[in-house]
C-alpha positions in Angstrom: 18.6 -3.5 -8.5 17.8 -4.4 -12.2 14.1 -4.7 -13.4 13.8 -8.8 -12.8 14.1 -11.0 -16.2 10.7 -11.7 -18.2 9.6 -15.7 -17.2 12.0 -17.7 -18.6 14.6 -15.4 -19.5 13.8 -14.0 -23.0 10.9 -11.5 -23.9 9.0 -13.3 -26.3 8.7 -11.3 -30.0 6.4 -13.4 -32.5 5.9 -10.0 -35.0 6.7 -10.4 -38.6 9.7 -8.4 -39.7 7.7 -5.6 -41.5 9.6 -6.0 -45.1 8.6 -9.6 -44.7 4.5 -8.8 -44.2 3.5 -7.7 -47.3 4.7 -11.6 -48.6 3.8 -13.5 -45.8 0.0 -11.6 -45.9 -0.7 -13.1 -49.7 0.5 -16.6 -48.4 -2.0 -16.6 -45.9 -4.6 -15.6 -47.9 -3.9 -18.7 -49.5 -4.0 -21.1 -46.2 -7.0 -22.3 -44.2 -8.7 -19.7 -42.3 -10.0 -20.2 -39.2 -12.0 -17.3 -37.2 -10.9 -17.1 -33.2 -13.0 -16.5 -30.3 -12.5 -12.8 -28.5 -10.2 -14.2 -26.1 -8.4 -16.0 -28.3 -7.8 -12.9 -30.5 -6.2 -11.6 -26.9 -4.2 -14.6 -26.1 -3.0 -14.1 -29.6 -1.8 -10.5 -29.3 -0.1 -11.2 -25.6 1.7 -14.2 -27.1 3.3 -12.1 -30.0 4.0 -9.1 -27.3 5.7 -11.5 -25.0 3.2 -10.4 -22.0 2.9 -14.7 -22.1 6.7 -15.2 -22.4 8.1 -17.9 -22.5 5.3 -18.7 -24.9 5.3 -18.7 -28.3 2.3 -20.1 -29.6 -1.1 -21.8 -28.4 0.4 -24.6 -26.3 0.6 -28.6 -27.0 -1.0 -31.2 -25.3 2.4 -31.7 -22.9 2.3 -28.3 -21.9 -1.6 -28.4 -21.8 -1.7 -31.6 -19.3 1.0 -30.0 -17.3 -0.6 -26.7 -16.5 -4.1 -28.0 -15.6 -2.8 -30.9 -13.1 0.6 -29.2 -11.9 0.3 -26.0 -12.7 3.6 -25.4 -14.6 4.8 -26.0 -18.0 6.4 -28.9 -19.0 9.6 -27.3 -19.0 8.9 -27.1 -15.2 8.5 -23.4 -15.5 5.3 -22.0 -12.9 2.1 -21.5 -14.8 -1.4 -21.6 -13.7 -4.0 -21.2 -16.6 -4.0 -22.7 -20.2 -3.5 -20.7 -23.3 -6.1 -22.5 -26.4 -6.9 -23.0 -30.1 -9.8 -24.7 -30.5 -11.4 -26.0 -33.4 -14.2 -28.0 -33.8 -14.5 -31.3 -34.5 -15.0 -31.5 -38.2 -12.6 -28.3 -38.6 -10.0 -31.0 -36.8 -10.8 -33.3 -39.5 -9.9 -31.0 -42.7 -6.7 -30.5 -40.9 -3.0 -31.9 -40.4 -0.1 -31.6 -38.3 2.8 -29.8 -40.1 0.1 -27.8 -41.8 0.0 -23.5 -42.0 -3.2 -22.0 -41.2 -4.1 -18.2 -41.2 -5.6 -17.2 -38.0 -9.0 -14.3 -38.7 -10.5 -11.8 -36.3 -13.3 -10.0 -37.9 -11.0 -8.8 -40.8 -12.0 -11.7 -43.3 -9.8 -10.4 -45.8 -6.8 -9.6 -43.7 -5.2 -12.3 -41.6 -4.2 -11.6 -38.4 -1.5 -14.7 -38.1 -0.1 -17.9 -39.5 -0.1 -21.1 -37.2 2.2 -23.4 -37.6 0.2 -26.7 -36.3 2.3 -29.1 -34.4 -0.6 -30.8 -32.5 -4.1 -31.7 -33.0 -5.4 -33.1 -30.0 -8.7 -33.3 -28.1 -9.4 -32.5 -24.8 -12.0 -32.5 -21.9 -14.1 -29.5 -21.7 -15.6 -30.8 -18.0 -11.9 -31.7 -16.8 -10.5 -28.6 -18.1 -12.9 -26.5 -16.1 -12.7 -28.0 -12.8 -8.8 -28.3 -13.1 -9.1 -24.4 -13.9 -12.1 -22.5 -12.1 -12.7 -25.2 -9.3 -15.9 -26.1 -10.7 -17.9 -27.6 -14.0 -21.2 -25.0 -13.0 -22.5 -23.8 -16.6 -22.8 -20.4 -14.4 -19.6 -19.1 -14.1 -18.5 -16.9 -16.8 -15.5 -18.8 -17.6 -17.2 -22.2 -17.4 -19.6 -21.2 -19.6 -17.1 -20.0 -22.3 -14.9 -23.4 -22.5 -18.3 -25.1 -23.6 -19.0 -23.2 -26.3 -15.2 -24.4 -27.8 -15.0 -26.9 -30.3 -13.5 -30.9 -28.3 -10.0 -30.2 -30.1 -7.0 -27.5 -29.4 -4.2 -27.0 -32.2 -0.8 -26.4 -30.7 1.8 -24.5 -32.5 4.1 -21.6 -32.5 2.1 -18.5 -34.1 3.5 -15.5 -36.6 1.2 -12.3 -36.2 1.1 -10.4 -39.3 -0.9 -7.1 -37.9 -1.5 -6.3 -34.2 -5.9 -6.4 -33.7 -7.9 -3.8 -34.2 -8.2 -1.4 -31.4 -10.8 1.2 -31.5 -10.3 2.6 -27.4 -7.3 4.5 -26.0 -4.1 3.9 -28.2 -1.7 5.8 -26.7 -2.4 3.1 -23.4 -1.3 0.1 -25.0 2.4 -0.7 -24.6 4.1 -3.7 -25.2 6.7 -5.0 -22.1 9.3 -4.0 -23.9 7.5 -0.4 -24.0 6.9 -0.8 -20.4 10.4 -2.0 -19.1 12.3 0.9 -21.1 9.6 3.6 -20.1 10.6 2.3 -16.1 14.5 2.0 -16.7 14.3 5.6 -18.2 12.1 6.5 -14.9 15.2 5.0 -13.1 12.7 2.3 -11.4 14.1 -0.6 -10.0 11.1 -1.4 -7.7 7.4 -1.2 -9.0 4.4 -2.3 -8.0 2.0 -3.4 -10.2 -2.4 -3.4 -9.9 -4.4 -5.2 -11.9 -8.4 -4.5 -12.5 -11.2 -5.0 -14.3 -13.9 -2.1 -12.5 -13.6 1.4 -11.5 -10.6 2.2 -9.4 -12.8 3.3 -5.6 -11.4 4.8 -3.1 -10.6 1.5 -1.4 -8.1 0.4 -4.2 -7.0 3.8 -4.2 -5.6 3.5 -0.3 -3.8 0.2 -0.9 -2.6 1.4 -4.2 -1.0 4.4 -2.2 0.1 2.0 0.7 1.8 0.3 -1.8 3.7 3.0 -3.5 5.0 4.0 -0.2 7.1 1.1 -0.6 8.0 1.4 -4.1 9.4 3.9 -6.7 6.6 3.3 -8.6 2.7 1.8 -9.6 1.7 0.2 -12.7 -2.1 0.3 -12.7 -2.6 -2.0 -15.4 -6.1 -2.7 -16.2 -7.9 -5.4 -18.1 -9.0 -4.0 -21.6 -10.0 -7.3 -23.5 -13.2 -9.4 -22.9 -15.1 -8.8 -20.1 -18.6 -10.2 -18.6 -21.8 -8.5 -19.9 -22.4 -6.7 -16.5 -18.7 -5.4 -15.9 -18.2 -1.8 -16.7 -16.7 -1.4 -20.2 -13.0 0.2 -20.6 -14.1 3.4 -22.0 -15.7 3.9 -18.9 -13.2 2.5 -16.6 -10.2 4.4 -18.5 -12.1 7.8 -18.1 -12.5 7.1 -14.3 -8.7 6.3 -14.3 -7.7 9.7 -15.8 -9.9 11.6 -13.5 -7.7 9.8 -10.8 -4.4 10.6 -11.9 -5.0 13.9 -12.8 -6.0 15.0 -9.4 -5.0 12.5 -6.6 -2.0 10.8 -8.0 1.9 12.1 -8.2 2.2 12.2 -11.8 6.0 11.0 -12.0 5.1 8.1 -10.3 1.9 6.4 -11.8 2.1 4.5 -15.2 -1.3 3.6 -16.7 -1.6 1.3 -19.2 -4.2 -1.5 -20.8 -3.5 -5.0 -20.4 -5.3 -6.4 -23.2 -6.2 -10.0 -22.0 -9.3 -11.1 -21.7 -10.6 -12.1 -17.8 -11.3 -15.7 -16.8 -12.6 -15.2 -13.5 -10.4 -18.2 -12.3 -9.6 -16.4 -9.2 -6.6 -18.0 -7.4 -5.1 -19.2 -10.6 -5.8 -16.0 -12.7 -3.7 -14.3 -9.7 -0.7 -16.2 -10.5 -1.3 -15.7 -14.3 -1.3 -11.8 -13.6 1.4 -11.6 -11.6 3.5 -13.4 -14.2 2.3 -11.3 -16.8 2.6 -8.3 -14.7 6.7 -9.6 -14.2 6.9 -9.8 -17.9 6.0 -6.1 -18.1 8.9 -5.5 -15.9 7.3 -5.6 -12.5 9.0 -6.3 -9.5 5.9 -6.6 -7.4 2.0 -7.0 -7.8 -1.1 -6.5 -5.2 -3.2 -9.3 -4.3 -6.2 -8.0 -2.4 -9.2 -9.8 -1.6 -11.0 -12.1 -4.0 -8.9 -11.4 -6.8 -10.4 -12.2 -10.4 -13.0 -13.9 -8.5 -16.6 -14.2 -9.4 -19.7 -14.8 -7.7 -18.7 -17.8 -4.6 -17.2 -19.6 -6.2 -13.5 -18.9 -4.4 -12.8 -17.7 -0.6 -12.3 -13.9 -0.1 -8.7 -14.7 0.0 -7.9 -17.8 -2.2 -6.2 -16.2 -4.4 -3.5 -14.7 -1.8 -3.0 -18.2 -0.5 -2.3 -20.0 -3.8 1.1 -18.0 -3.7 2.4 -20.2 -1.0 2.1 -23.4 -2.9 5.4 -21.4 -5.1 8.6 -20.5 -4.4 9.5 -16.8 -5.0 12.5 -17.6 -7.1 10.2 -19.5 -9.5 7.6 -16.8 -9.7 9.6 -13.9 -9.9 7.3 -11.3 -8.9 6.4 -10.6 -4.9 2.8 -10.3 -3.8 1.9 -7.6 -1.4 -1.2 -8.9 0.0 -3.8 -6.4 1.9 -7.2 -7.2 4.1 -10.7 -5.5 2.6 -10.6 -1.8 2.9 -13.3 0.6 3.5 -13.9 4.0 5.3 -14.4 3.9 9.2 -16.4 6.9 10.3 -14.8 6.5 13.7 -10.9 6.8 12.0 -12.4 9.7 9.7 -10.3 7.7 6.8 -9.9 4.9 4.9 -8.4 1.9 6.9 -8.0 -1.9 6.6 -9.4 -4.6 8.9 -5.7 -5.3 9.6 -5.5 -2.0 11.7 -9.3 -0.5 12.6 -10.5 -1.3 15.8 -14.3 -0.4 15.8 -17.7 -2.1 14.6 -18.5 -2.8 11.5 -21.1 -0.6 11.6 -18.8 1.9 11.3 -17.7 0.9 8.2 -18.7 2.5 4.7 -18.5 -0.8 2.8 -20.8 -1.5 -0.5 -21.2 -4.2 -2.9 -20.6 -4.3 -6.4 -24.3 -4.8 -6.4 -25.3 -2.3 -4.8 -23.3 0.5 -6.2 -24.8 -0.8 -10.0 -28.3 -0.3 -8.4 -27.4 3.0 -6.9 -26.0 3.8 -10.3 -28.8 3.0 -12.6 -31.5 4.6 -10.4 -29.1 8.1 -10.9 -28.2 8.3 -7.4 -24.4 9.0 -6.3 -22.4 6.7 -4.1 -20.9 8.6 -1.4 -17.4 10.1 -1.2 -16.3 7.5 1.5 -16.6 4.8 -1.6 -15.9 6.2 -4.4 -14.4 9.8 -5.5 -16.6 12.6 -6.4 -15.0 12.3 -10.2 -15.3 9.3 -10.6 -19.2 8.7 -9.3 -20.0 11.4 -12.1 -18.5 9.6 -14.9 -20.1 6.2 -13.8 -23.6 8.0 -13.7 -23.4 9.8 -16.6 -22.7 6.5 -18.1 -25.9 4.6 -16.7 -27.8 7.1 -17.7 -26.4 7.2 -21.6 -26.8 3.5 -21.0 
């Protein structure tokens, strides 16, 4: 069985021809400039990769309405979270529609884009933010970042002119078409895909391997663009990774690789958003495990596995393999599920993010039953640097 077809048929390729850069570089220098927000620098590089397929540039106000009140694209196409320009209002004001701008990073004298504007329209920042996390509270993460945006989106096909800056782990960042010809050459035709934004613990680790069980392959894939202050930062995370692989994984069988979008914390409809990306990438299967890209309360434990159900699989893609909490029972002397342990939970080795940060800064170790011995060294090491 063939790897399945990136959303909407065609993987998405919005890269300059290279003998056309040097040209297209001096016109930008001549056009507007407009600087772009850390996620927007993110949603910029996954449109041009085709990891947003059938994208091709910040979307319109028709695809804009569609996603936040029906969750798919105009086009009819599934799709959970919107993809932004914004600009603020006096910024809206020096511009038009038909015009080019060149779209900055924090390279002012080298453009990272041009934008072709096709829209200029304004939008509600309160509206957008219930329609998307469930909730206008100025305290979750991605709340907070839609009202620092400007009250107007540009919509337009994008040209990228130079892929961002990355100083972390290179050799990690593939494009889907990367991805797809590194499983075809694997002779992959079922993979699994794991998306995550901490440390891989021993929990992940058992429904990672329960997964693979089922597959000829797992595509831990995760998040290397903006993350809250208080989440681990991918150095970190990629170091505990490696440890991983190199001494509990089958090495033939494992790809590791950054997917460099920024988190929204948007829970149920973030999961739907990964597992499209994940498809793009050429996966034929993602895990959904309890309160995925969730934050705080804000979404049930298992929201996220539920929002699958309002889609057909044909339309999706991509199958969810969904799993219970896992933990270490000290009655099973292993790591089990609440799908199949019988005993108290008192016999459970279970710890919260919280706690494990705590345990970390005050140099103390979590146990093995959490977290790998490997792994707990790197993340203390890194407290205490910190």
């Amino acid at each position: 069985m063939p790897l399945p077809l990136p959303h909407g048929g065609v993987l998405i390729n919005r890269y300059i021809e290279s003998k056309e850069i040097p040209a297209l570089t001096r016109k930008a220098k001549t056009l507007a400039a407009l600087p772009l927000t850390l996620r927007e620098v993110s949603d910029l590089e996954l449109i041009a990769d085709g990891v947003l397929s059938p994208l091709t540039g910040f979307m319109g106000s028709a695809d804009y309405q569609s996603v936040i009140t029906r969750m798919r694209l105009a086009n009819g196409f599934a799709w959970t979270l919107p993809v932004t320009l914004s600009v603020t209002e006096k910024e809206a004001a020096s511009l038009k529609e038909g015009q080019e701008v060149a779209l900055m990073d924090n390279e002012p004298e080298n453009p990272l884009a041009i934008l072709k504007i096709d829209e200029i329209f304004r939008f509600d920042k309160e509206v957008e933010a219930k329609a998307v996390y469930g909730t206008a509270d100025g305290k979750h993460p991605g709340v907070a970042y839609t009202a620092t945006l400007g009250d107007f989106y540009l919509g337009g096909e994008i040209d990228l002119l130079r892929r961002p800056q990355h100083a972390t782990f290179p050799s990690y960042r593939k494009t889907p078409k990367e991805i797809r010809e590194l499983f075809a050459s694997r002779g992959w035709n079922k993979v699994v895909a794991f998306q995550t934004r901490n440390p891989i613990h021993r929990a992940h680790e058992y429904i990672q391997k329960c997964a693979l069980e089922m597959a000829d392959g797992l595509f831990i894939h995760p998040i290397g663009g903006e993350t809250k202050g208080d989440d681990i930062s991918v150095d970190v995370r990629f170091r505990c990774y490696e440890a991983l692989l190199e001494n509990y994984y089958p090495k033939n069988r494992v790809v590791l690789s950054i997917f460099p979008a920024a988190m929204r914390y948007a829970g149920p409809k973030e999961a739907i958003f990964h597992a499209i990306c994940r498809k793009n990438y050429g996966a034929t299967n993602i895990i959904i495990g309890r309160d995925h890209a969730g934050v705080g309360s804000y979404y049930g434990p298992f929201d996220a596995q539920q929002i699958f159900h309002q889609f057909e699989l044909s339309e999706l893609g991509i199958a969810p393999i969904f799993f219970d909490t896992a933990f270490y029972c000290k009655k099973c002397l292993g790591m089990v599920s609440a799908k199949i342990c019988p005993h108290d939970e008192a016999e459970h080795v279970v710890l919260s993010g919280t706690r494990v940060r705590e345990m970390l800064r005050a140099g103390q170790t979590p146990p093995p039953e959490f977290t790998r011995s490997e792994v707990a060294a790197i993340l203390v090491e890194s407290m205490r640097i910190g």
